[in-house]
C-alpha positions as CSV (number, residue, x, y, z in Angstrom):
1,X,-60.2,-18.1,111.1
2,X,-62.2,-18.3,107.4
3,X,-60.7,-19.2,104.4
4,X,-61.3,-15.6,102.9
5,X,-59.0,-14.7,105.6
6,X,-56.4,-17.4,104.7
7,X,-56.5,-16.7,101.0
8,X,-55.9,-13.0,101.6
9,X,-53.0,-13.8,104.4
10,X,-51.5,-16.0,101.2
11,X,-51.7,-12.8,99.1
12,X,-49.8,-11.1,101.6
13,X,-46.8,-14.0,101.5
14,X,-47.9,-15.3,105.4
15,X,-47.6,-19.0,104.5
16,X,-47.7,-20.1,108.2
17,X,-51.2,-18.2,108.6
18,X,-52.6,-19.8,105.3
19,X,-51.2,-22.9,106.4
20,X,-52.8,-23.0,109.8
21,X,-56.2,-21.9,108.6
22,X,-56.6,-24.8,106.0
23,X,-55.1,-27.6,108.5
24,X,-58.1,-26.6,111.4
25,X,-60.6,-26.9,108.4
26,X,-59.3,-30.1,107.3
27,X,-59.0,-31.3,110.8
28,X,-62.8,-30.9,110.7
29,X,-63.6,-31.9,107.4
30,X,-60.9,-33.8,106.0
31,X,-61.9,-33.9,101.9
32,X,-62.6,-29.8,101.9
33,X,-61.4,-29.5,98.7
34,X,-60.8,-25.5,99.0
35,X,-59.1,-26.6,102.2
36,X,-57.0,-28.8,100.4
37,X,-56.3,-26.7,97.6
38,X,-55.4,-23.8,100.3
39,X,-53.1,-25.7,102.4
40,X,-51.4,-27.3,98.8
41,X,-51.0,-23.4,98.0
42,X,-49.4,-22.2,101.1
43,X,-47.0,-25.1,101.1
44,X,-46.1,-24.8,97.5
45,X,-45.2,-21.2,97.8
46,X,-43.6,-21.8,101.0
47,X,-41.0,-24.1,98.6
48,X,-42.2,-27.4,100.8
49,X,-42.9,-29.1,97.3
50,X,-42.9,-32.7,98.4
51,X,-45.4,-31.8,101.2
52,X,-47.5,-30.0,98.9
53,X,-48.2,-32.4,95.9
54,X,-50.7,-35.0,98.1
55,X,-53.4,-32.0,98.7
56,X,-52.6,-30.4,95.8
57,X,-53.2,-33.8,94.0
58,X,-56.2,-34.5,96.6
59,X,-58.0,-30.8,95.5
60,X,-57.4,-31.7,92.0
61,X,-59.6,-34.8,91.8
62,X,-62.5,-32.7,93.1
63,X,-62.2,-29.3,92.1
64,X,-62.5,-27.5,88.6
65,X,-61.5,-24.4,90.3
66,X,-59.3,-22.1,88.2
67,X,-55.2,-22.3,89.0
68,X,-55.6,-26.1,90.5
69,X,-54.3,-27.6,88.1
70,X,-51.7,-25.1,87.4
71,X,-50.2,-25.3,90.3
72,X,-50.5,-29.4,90.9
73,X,-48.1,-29.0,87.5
74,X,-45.9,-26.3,88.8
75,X,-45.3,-28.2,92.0
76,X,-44.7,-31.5,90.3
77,X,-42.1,-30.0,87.5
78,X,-40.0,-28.4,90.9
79,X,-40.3,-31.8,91.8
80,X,-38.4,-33.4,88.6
81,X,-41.8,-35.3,87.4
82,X,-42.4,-33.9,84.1
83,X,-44.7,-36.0,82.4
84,X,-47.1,-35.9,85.9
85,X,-46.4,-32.0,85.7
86,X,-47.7,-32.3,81.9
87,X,-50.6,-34.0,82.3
88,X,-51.7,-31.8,85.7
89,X,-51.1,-28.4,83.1
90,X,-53.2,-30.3,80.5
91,X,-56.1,-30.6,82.5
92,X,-55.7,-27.0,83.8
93,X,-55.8,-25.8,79.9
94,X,-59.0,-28.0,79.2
95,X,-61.1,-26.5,81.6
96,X,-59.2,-22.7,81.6
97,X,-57.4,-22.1,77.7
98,X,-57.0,-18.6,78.7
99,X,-54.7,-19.3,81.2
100,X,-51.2,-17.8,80.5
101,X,-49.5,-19.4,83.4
102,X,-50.5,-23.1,82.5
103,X,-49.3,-22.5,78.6
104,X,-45.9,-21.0,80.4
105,X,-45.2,-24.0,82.5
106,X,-46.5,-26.5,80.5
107,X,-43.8,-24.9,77.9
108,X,-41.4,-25.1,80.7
109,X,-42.5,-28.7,81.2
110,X,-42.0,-29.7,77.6
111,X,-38.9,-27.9,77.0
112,X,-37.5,-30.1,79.6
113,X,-38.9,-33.3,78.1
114,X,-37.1,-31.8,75.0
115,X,-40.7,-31.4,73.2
116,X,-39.1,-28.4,71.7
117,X,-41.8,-28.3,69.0
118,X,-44.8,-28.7,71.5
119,X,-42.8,-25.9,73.8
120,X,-43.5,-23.3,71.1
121,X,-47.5,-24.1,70.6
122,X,-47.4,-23.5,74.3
123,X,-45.5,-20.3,74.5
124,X,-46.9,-19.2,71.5
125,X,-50.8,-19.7,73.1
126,X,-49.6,-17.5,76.3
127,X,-48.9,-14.7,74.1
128,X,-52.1,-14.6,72.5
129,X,-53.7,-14.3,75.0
130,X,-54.8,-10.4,75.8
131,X,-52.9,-9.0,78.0
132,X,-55.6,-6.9,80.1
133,X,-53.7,-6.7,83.7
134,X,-50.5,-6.8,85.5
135,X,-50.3,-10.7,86.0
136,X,-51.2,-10.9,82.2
137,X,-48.8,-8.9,81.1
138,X,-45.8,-10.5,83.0
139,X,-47.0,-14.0,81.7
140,X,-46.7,-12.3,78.2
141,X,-43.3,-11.2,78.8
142,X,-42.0,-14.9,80.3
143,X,-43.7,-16.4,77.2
144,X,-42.0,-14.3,74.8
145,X,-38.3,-14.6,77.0
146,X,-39.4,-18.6,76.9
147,X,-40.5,-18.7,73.3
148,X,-37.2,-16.6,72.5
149,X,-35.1,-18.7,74.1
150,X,-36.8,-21.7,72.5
151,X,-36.3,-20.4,69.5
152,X,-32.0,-19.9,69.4
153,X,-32.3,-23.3,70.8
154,X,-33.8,-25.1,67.5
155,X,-31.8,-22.6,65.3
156,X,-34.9,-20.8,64.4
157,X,-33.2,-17.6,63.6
158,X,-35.7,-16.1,61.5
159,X,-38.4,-16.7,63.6
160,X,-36.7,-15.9,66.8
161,X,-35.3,-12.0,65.4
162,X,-38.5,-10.1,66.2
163,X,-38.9,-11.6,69.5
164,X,-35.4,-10.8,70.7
165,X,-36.1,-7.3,69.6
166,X,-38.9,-7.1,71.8
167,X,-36.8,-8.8,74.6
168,X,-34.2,-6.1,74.2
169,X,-36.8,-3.0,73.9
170,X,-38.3,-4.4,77.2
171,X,-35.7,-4.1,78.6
172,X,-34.6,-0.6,77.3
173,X,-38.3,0.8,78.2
174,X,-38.5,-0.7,81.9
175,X,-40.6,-3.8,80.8
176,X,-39.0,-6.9,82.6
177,X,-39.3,-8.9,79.3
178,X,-36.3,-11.9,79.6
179,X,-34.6,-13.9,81.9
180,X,-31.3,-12.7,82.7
181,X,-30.0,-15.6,81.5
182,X,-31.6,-15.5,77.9
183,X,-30.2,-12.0,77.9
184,X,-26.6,-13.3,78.2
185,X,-26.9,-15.5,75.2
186,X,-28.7,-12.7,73.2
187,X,-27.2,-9.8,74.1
188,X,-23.6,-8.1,73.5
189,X,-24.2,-5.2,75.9
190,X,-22.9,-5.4,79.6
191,X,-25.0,-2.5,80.7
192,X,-28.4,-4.2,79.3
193,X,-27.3,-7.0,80.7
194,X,-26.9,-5.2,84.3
195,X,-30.7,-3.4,83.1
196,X,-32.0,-7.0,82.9
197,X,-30.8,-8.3,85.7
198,X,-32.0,-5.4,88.3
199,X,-35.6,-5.4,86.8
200,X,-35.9,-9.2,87.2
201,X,-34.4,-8.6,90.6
202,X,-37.5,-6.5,91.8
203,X,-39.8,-8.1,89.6
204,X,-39.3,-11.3,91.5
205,X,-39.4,-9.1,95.2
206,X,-35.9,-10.3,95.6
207,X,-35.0,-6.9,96.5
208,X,-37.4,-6.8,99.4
209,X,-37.0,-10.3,101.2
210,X,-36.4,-9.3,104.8
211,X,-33.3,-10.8,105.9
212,X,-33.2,-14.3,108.9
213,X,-32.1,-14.0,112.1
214,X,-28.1,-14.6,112.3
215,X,-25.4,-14.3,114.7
216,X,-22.4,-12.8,114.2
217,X,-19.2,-14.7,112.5
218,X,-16.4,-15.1,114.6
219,X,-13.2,-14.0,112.9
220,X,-11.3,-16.0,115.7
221,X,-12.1,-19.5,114.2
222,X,-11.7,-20.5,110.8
223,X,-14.0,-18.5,108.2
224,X,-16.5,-20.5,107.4
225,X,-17.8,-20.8,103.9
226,X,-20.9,-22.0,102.0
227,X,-21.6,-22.9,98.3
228,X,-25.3,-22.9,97.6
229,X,-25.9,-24.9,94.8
230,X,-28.8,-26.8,92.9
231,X,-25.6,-28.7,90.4
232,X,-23.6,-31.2,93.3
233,X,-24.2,-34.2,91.2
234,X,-23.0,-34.9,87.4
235,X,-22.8,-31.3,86.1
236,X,-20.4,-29.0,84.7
237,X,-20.0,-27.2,87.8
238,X,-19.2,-29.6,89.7
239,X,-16.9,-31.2,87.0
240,X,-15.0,-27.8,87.1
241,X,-15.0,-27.5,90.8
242,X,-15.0,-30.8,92.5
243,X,-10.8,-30.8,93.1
244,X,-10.9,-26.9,94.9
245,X,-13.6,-28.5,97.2
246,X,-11.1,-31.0,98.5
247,X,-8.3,-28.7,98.6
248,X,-9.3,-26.1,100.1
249,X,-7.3,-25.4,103.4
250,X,-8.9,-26.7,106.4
251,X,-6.8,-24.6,108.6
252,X,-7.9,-21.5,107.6
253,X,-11.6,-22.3,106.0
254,X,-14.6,-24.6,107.0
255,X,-16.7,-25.8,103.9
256,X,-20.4,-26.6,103.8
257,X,-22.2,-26.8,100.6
258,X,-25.9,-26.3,100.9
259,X,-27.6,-28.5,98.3
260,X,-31.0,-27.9,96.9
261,X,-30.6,-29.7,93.8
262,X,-31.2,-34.1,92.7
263,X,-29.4,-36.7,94.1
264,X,-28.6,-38.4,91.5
265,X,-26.6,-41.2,92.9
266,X,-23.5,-40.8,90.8
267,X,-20.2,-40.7,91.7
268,X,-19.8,-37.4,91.3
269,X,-22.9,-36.9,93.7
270,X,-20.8,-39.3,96.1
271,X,-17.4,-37.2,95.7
272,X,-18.9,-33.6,96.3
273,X,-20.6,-35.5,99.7
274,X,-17.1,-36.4,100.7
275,X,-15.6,-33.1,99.9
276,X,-17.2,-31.0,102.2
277,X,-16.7,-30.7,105.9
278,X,-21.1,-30.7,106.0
279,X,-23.1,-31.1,103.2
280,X,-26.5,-30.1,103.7
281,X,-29.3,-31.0,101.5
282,X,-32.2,-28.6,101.4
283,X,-34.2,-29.5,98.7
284,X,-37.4,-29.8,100.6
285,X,-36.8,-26.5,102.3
286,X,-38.7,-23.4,101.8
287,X,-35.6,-20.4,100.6
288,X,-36.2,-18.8,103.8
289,X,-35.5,-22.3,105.8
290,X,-32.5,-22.7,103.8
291,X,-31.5,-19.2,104.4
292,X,-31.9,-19.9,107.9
293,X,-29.8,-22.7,108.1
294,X,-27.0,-21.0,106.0
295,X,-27.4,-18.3,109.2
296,X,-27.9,-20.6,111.9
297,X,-24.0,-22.5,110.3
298,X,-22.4,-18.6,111.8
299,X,-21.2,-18.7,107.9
300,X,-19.5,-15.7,107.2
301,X,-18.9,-15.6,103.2
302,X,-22.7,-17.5,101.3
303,X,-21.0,-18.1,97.3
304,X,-23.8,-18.7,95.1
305,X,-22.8,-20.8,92.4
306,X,-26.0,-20.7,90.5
307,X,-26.7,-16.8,89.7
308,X,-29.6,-16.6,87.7
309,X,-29.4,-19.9,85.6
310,X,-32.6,-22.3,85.1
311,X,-33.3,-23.7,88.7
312,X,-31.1,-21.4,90.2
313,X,-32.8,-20.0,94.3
314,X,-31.7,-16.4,94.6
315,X,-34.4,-16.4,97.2
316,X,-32.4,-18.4,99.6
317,X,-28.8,-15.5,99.4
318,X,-31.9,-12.6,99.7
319,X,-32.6,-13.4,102.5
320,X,-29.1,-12.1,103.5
321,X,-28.0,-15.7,106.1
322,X,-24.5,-14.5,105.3
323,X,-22.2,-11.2,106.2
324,X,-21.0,-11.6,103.0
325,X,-22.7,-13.3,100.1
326,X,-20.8,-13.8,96.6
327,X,-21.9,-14.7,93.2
328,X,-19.2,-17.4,91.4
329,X,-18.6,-19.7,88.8
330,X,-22.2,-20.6,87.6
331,X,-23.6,-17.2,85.7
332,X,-21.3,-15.0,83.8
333,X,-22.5,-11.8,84.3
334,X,-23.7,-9.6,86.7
335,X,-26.7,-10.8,89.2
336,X,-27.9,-7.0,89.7
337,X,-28.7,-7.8,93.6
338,X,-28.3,-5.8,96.6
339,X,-27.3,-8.6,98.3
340,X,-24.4,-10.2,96.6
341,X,-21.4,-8.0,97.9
342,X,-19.2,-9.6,95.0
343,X,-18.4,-11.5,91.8
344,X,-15.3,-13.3,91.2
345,X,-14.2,-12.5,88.0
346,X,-10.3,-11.4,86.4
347,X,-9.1,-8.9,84.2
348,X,-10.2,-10.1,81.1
349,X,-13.8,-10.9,81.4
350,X,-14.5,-7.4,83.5
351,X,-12.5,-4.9,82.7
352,X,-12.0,-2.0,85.0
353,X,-13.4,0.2,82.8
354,X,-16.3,-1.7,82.5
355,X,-17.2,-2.2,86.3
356,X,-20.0,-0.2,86.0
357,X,-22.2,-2.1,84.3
358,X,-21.7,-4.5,87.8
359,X,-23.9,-4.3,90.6
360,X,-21.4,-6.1,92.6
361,X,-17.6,-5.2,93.8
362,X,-15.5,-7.4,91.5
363,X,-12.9,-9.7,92.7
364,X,-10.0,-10.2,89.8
365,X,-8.3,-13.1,90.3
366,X,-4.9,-13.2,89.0
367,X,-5.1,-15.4,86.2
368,X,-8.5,-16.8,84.8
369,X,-11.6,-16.9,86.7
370,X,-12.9,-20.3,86.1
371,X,-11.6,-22.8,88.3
372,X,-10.6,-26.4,86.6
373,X,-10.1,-29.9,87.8
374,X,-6.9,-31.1,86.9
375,X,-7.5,-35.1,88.3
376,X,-10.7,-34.9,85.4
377,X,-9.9,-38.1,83.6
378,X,-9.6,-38.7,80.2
379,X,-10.5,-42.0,78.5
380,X,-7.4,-43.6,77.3
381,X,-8.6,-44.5,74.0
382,X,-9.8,-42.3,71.6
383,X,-12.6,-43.2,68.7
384,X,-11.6,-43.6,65.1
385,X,-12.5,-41.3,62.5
386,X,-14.8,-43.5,61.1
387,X,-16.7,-44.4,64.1
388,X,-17.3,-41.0,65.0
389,X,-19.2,-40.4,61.7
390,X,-16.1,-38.4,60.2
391,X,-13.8,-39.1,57.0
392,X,-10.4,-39.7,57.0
393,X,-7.7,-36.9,55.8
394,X,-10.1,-34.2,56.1
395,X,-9.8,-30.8,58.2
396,X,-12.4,-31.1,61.0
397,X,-13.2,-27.9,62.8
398,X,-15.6,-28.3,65.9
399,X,-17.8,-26.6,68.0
400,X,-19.2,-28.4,71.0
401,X,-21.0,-25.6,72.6
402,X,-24.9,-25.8,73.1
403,X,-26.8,-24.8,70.0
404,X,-28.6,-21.5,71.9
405,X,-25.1,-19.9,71.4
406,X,-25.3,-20.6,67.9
407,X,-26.0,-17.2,66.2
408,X,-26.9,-17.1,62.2
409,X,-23.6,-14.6,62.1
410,X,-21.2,-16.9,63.2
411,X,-22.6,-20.1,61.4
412,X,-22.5,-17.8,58.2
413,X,-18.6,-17.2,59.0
414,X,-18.4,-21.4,59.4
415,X,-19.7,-21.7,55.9
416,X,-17.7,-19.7,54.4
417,X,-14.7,-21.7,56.4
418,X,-16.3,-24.9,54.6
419,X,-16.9,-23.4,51.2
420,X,-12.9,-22.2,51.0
421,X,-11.7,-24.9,53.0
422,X,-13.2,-28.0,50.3
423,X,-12.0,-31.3,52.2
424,X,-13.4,-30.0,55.3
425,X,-16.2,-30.6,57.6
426,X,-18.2,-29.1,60.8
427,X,-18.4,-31.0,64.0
428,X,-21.2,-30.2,65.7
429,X,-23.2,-31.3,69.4
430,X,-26.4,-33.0,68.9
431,X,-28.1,-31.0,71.2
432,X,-31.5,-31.7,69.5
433,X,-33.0,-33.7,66.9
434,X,-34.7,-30.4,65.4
435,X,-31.9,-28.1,65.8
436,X,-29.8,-30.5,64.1
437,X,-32.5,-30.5,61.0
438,X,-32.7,-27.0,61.1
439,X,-28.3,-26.3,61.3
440,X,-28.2,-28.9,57.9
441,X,-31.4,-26.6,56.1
442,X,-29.2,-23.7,56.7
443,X,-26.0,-24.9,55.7
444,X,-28.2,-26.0,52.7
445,X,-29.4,-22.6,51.8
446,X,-25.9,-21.6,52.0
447,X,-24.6,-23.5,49.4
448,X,-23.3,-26.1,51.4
449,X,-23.5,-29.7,51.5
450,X,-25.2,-30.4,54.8
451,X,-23.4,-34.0,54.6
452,X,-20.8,-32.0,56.0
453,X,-22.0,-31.2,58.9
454,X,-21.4,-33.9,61.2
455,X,-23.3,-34.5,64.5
456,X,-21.9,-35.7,67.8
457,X,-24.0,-37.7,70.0
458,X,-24.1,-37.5,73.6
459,X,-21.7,-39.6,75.4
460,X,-20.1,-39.6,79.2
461,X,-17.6,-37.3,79.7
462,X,-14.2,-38.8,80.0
463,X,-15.0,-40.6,76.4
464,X,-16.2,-37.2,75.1
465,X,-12.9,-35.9,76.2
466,X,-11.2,-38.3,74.0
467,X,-13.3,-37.9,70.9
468,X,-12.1,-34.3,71.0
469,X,-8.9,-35.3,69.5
470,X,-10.1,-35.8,66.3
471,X,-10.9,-32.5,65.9
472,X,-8.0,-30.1,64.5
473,X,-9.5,-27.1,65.5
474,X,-12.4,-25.5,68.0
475,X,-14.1,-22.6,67.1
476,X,-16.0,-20.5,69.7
477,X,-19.2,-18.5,69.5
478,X,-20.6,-15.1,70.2
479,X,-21.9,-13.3,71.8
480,X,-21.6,-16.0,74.4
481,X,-18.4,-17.9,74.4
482,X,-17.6,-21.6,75.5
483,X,-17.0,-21.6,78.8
484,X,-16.5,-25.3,80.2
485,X,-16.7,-26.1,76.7
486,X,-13.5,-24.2,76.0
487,X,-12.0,-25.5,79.3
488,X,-12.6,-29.1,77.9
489,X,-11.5,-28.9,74.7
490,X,-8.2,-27.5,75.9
491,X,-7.6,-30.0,78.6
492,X,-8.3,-32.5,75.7
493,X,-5.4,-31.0,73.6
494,X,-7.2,-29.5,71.0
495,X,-6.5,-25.4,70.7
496,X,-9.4,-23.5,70.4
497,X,-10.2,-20.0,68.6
498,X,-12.2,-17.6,69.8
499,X,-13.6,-13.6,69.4
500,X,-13.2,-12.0,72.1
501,X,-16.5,-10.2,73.2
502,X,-17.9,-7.1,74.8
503,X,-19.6,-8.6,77.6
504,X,-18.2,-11.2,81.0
505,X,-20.0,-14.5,79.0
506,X,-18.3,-13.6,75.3
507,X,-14.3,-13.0,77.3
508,X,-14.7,-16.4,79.0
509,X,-12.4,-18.0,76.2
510,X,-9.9,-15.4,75.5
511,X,-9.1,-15.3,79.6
512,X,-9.0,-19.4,79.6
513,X,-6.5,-19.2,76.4
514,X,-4.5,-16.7,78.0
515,X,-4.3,-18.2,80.9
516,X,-3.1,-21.7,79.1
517,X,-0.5,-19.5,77.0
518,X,-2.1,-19.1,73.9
519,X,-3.2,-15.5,73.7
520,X,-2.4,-15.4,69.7
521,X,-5.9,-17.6,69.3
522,X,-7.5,-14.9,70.5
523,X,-9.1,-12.6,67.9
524,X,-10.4,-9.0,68.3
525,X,-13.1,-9.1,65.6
526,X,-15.2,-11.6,63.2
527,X,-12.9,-10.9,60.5
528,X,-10.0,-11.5,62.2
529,X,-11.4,-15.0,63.8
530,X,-12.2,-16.1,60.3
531,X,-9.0,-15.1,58.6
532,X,-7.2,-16.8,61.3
533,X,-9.1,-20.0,61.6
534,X,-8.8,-20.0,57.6
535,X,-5.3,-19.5,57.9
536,X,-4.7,-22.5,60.6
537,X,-6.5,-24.7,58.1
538,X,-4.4,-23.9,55.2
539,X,-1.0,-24.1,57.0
540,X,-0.9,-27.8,59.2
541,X,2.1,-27.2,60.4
542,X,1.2,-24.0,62.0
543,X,-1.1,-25.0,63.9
544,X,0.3,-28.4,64.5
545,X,2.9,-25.8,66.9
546,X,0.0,-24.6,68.5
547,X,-1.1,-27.8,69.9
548,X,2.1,-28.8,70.4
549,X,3.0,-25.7,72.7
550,X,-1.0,-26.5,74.5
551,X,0.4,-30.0,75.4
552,X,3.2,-29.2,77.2
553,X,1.5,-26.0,78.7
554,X,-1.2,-27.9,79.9
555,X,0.4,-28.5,83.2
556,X,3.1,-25.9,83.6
557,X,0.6,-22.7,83.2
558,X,-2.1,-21.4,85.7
559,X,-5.1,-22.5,84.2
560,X,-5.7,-26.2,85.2
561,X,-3.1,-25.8,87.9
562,X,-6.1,-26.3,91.1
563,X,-4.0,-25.6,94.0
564,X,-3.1,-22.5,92.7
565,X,-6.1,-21.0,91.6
566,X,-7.4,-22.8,95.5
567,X,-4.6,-20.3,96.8
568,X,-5.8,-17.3,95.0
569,X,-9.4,-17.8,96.1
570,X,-8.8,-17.9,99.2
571,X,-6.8,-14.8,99.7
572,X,-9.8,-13.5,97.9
573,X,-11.8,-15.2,100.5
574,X,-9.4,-13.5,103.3
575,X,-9.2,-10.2,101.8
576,X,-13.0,-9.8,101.7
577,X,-13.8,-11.0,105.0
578,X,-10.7,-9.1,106.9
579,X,-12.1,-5.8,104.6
580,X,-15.6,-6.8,106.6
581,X,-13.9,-7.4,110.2
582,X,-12.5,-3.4,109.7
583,X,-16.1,-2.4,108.8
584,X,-15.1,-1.1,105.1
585,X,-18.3,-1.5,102.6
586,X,-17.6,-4.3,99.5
587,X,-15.4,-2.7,97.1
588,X,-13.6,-4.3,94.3
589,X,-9.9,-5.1,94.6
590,X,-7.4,-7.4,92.9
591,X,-5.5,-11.0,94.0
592,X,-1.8,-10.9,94.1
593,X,-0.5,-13.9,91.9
594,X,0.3,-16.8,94.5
């Protein structure tokens, strides 16, 4: 078999034949660098990374053939090596500037080496170049989504307008133009959310994956279950979920988690192993090999607790291993899949009315969505004022949430907070260096001291837990609400306000206050937030009830109560799969309170 032959049988997504081609080449001429470049290729797309990188790296060193490089770098950022992945993407730009896909995923590499600055010269050089074919023109369309998204990160907002506007026409016109994920944090319309979703969905050919081999479930043993995750080590997914892993009834459910994400050798790493029945670890699988696996476990509901976040696999659920495959947890909105049957959600953060802008049946839960860990510990001191970087006898409103879900309306509504509240100030996350420069310029050209905006390093969690009770009120954001963020400020003690939204990301809030008893912190509009978080500030004693009534609901109401919410997921769990058993299509239907 010739190369040609392999290279075309690579076009066509036959891996194995590409594979087998270059391996009897190099078995014959072992340092074939288009034999070593093939055989890197047909691994790489195959997902076997760590296989792939020594020809990749091999083909490298003696070719200056076009897309080398690029995909040296591509396979060593899956691998977590970012400055490798940099310098490979370098190289690849010094011989070929005009290619869009190195400027993409170097971008990708810096942004994950927080270059942020270096990130936009990158995305910025993919979009000039001309967009003269297909491939072109869907590396124009990541760069601007990746540029966009850089963008809201550093609090760019001027800058970042025009290309959300294109983000948002792509979408409207048919253009796959953002990541589904960019669109939730831009975007405050559930039906151009569901839009985005579905075109990414066949612009990636999830929609045509042809499904592994399985058997069929057996609904006479326990119903087996697997959570496909890249976030079983120190994450906020796990810190949400880690307790309803260990709880979950063994008498009725068998749980595996399928793991394609880092070990990184914490404890959290170590409790998520311990929580499962198996835990299977598929990083250096292909998606179809970890499909198969899934499939070859006779699992009967696949939850996917990833969605269409950064590093997420869709490829693996597309492959349908599963009778039933469920979307959870990790992306709030809707995946706009034919192959997830269902998305958890409750009544707040989908609506009935609103189900059709959901691909999926929806699942409502009978309180709030979001599972929480009620063992998550809290350290037992708190920080003083003063070494948290915050004065004494001032009102401190805080807002922890990532700066992407910053938007210039809301920080215009904190300013005014600060400008009628005077002995105030603004605690913010430092999320970055530059977005921090850019939040004080802003708060500058407001009229506003930017000495009061105070910054809050990075810290482990339980400690940042504590810190949190300095604070004397959170504020939330739109159109994308605090979701863990809101969870942990709660479960801290402090109360939190929020707007509730028009989409499943910006209700996250109002469905975790309601479920914690404190609905009246949940606004209808802008207005309404700020009035009320203006009034809070001027009457102490006010909202000195409110946290009051949060501390004593803290453990009495559903929402960090685990073995309840375990109890309602599970009839969901049982409902779904007994639905399946009778032969009746995915529909959505509603959880009885336990």
């Amino acid at each position: 078999m010739t190369l040609d032959a392999a290279w075309q049988a690579l076009e066509r997504d036959d891996f194995a034949f590409a594979e087998r081609a270059a391996r009897e080449t190099l078995a014959r001429t072992p340092d074939d660098g288009e034999a070593l470049y093939l055989l890197g290729s047909a691994l790489l797309f195959a997902g076997r990374h760590a296989e792939a990188l020594r020809p990749l790296e091999e083909a490298a060193a003696c070719l200056r053939t076009r897309g080398v490089g690029y995909r040296l770098g591509h396979c060593r950022l899956a691998l977590g090596d970012f400055p490798g992945a940099e310098a490979a993407l370098r190289r690849e730009i010094e011989l070929h500037p005009d290619s869009a896909n190195a400027h993409n995923t170097l971008g990708v590499t810096l942004v994950n080496q927080a270059k942020h600055e270096q990130a936009l010269a990158a995305f910025l050089a993919a979009l000039r170049i001309e967009p003269a074919h297909a491939e072109a023109r869907r590396n124009a369309a990541v760069a601007r989504g990746q540029l966009a998204w850089n963008l809201i990160s550093l609090c760019r907002w001027d800058e970042a307008r025009p290309h959300i506007a294109a983000l948002r026409a792509g979408v409207q016109d048919g253009t796959l133009a953002a990541a589904p994920f960019t669109m939730i944090a831009v975007s405050s319309s559930a039906e151009e959310q569901r839009r985005c979703a579905e075109q990414h969905v066949r612009e990636q050919g999830l929609d045509r994956v042809a499904p592994v081999t399985r058997r069929s479930a057996s609904r006479a043993s326990r119903i087996r279950l697997a959570y496909v995750s890249g976030d079983f080590h120190e994450h906020a997914t796990a810190k949400l979920a880690a307790r309803l892993f260990e709880l979950h009834d063994r008498s009725r459910f068998e749980v595996c988690a399928i793991s394609y994400g880092e070990d990184d050798g914490s404890p959290m790493r170590r409790r998520l192993k311990s929580a499962f029945d198996r835990f299977v670890d598929v990083r250096d699988a292909s998606d179809r090999e970890a499909a198969q696996r899934i499939a070859d476990g006779e699992t009967a509901i696949a939850i996917d607790l990833k969605g269409h976040t950064p590093s997420a696999r869709p490829g693996i659920l597309a492959a349908r291993p599963a009778p039933l495959q469920v979307s959870y947890l990790g992306f709030p909105g809707t995946m706009g899949a034919p192959f997830i049957d269902y998305l958890v959600a409750d009544a707040i953060v989908v609506p009935p009315a609103e189900e059709r802008f959901y691909s999926e049946g929806i699942v409502r839960l009978p309180h709030c969505y979001q599972v929480n860990d009620a063992t998550r510990e809290i350290a037992p001191q708190s920080p003083s004022r003063t070494e948290a970087g915050l004065p004494e006898g001032v009102f401190v409103f805080c807002c922890f949430n990532h700066a992407y879900k910053i938007t210039p309306e809301v920080f215009d509504l904190w300013m005014r907070l600060l400008r009628k509240v005077s002995d105030s100030r603004l605690w913010l996350l430092e999320d970055d260096p530059a977005a921090s420069a850019n939040l004080r310029a802003a708060a500058r050209s407001r009229g506003i001291d930017p000495a009061r905006l105070v910054f809050a390093p990075r810290m482990p969690h339980e400690q940042h837990l504590a810190r949190q009770r300095l604070a004397d009120l959170s504020l939330d954001t739109l159109p994308c609400n605090a979701h863990t963020t809101a969870s942990d400020a709660l479960w801290a003690g402090l109360p939190a306000l929020t707007c509730i939204g028009s989409t499943f990301a910006g209700r996250v809030a109002a469905s975790l206050l309601t479920a914690i008893g404190l609905p009246e912190l949940v606004t209808r509009s802008l207005q309404e937030y700020e009035d009320l978080a203006l009034a809070l500030a001027s009457d102490r004693r006010r909202l000195a009830g409110y946290r009051e009534r949060l501390v004593r609901n803290r453990l009495e109401k559903p929402l960090f109560d685990t073995d309840r919410f375990r109890r309602g997921l599970e009839a969901a769990y049982e409902t779904m799969w007994e639905m399946h058993c009778r032969g009746e299509a995915p529909r959505s239907f509603s959880v009885d309170a336990p």
